[in-house]
C-alpha positions in Angstrom: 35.0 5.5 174.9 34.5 6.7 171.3 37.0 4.9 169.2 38.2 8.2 167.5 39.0 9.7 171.4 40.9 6.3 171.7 42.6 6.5 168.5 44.1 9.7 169.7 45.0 8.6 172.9 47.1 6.4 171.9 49.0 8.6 168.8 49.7 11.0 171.3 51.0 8.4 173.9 54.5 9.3 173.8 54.2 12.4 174.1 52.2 12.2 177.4 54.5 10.0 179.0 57.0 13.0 177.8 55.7 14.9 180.4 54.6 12.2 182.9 58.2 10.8 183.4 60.0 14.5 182.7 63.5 14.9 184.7 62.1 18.3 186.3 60.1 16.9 189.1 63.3 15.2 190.7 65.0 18.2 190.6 62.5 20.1 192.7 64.1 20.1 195.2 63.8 23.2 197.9 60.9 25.9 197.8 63.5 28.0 195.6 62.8 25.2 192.8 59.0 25.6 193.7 59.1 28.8 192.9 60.4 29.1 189.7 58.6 26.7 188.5 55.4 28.6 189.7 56.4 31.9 188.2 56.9 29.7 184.8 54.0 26.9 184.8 51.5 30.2 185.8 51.2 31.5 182.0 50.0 27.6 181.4 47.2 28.4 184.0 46.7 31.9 182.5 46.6 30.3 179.0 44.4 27.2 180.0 41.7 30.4 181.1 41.7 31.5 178.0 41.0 28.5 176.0 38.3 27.7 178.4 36.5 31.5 177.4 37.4 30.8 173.1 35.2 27.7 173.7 32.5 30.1 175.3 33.0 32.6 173.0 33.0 30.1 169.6 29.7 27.9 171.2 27.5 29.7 173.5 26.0 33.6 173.2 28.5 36.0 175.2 27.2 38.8 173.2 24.1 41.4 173.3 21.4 40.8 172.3 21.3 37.2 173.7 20.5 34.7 171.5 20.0 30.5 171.3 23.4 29.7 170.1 24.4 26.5 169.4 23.5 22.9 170.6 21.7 23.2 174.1 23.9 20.2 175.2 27.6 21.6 174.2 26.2 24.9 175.8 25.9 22.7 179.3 28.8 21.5 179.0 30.6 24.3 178.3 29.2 26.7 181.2 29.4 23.8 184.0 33.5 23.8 182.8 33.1 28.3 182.9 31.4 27.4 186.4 34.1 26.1 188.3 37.1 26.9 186.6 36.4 30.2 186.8 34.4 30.7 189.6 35.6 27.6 192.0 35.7 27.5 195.8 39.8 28.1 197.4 41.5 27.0 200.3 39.3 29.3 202.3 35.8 28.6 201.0 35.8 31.9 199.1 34.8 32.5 195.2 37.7 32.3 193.0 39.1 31.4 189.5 41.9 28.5 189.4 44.2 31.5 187.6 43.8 33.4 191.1 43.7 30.5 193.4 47.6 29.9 192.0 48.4 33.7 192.4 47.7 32.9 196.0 49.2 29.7 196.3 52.7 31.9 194.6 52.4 34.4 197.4 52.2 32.0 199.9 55.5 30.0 198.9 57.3 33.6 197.9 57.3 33.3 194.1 57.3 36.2 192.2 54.2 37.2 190.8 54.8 41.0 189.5 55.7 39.5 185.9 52.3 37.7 185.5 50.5 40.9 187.2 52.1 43.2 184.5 51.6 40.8 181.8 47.6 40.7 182.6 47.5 44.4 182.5 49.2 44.4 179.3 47.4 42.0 177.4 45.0 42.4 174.4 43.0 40.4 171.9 45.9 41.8 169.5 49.1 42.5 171.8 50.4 39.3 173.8 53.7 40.6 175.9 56.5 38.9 175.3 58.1 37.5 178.5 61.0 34.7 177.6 61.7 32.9 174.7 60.0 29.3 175.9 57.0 31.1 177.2 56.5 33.1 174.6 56.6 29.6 172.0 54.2 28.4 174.5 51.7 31.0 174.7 52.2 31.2 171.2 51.8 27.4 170.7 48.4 28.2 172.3 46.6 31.4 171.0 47.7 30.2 167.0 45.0 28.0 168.2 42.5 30.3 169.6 42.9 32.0 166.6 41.6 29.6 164.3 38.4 30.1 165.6 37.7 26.4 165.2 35.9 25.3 168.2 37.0 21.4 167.7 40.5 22.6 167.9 40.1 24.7 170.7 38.7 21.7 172.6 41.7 19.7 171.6 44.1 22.3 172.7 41.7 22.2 176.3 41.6 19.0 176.5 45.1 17.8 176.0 47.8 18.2 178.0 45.6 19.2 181.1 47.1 19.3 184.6 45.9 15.6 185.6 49.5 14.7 183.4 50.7 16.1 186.5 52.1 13.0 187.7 51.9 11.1 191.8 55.3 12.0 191.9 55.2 15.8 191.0 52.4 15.7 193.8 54.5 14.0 196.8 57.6 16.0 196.0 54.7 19.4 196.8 53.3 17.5 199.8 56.7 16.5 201.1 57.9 20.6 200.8 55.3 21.9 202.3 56.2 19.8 205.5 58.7 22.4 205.8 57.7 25.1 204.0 53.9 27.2 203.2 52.8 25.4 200.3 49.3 24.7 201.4 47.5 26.8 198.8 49.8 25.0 196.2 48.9 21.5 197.4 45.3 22.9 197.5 45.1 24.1 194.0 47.0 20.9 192.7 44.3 18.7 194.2 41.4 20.4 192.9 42.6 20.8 189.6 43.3 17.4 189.1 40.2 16.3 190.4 38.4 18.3 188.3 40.3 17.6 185.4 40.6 13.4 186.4 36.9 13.6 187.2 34.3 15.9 185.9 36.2 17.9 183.6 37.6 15.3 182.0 34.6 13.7 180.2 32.8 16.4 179.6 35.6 18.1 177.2 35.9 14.5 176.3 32.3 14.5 175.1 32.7 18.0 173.5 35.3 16.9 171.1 33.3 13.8 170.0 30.4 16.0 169.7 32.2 18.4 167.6 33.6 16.1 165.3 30.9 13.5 165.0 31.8 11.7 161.8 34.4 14.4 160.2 37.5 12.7 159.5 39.0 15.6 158.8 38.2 17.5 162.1 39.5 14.3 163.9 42.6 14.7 162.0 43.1 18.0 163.3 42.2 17.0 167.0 44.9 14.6 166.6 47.4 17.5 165.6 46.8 20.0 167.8 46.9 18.0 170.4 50.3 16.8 169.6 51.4 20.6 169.3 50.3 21.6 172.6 51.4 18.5 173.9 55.3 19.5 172.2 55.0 22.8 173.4 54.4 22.0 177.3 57.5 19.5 177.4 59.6 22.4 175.9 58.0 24.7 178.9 59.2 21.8 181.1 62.8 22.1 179.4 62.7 25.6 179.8 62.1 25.2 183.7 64.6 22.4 184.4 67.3 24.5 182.7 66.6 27.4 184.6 66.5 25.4 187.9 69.8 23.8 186.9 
């Protein structure tokens, strides 16, 4: 592993196991707890989208008349993340994007989804709805990012804080509900994500970043940071979701 990508790793330690070892997972408790944290954690999946398209819009050609944008290899890597992120196989062996395979998973367990529907048909370039205070930090948190326009911290903010910090526990807590209750699409989109994220997805943003950055201090730096920002902002979304379970 590139010794800058472990230098990071291990600044922004703590603020993994933050998340890892959070108190919310032992108070999911019934399929009400489920559910609320679905109809919070979903603007994490919205937001996670739309990092994944600023790193096609800032490195690849998304615009007419196409044109040879960028390095060939970060353009490979970049559209086999698009690929199945946005366009994976669900449940049922039928085209979707992880953002709608977790709509369905929250209409399967009976979380609400009419706030995340309204907030999608609301949402601009220039106009992000505001839906409560710790979301709104969050998604905040995330598009001062996108904003930049500064691929190498876009990557960060990507690769960071991904859903494999979803810890074993978070998992058997989902596996064990849905003995009782519909979770299936839930349990579905868990494991695929993760095993994207753990396995193919993983390096390859991995190998973005260190191809971004090569030798620029500086732009290391700022991986560092940003990561530690996202990384803040997704334990006070976790905060956010044990207090309202409590």
């Amino acid at each position: 592993m590139n010794k800058n990508i472990q230098k990071i790793n291990s600044q922004i330690s703590d603020y993994k196991l933050a998340i890892v070892n959070h108190p919310l997972y032992n108070q999911l408790k019934t399929v009400e707890d489920v559910q609320k944290l679905m109809e919070y954690h979903v603007y994490a999946v919205w937001d996670f989208m739309s990092l994944l398209k600023a790193l096609q819009i800032e490195l690849t050609c998304t615009t007419l008349p196409w044109k040879p944008v960028g390095d060939t290899k970060i353009r490979r890597l970049i559209n086999s993340i698009v690929l199945e992120e946005e366009s994976d196989v669900d449940a049922d062996g039928n085209p979707s994007s992880h953002y709608e395979m977790y709509l369905d998973a929250m209409i399967e367990c009976g979380a609400d989804t009419k706030k995340i529907e309204s907030f999608n048909l609301e949402v601009t370039a220039n106009h992000i709805p505001k839906i409560q205070k710790s979301v709104d930090e969050f998604l905040s948190t995330t598009f001062d990012v996108i904003n930049s326009g500064e691929a190498h911290k876009i990557a960060a903010a990507f690769t960071f804080g991904r859903e494999d910090l979803i810890p074993d526990m978070f998992k058997s807590i989902v596996n064990d509900l849905n003995q009782e209750y519909k979770l299936d699409k839930f349990v579905y989109y868990l494991e695929r994500h993760i095993e994207l994220d753990g396995g193919e997805h993983g390096p390859l943003a991995l190998q973005l970043i260190t191809d971004l950055c090569g030798e620029d201090n500086l732009k290391w730096e700022e991986v560092s940071q940003t990561a530690k920002d996202c990384l803040k902002a997704r334990v006070k979304l976790w905060d956010a979701i044990l207090e309202e379970i409590n």
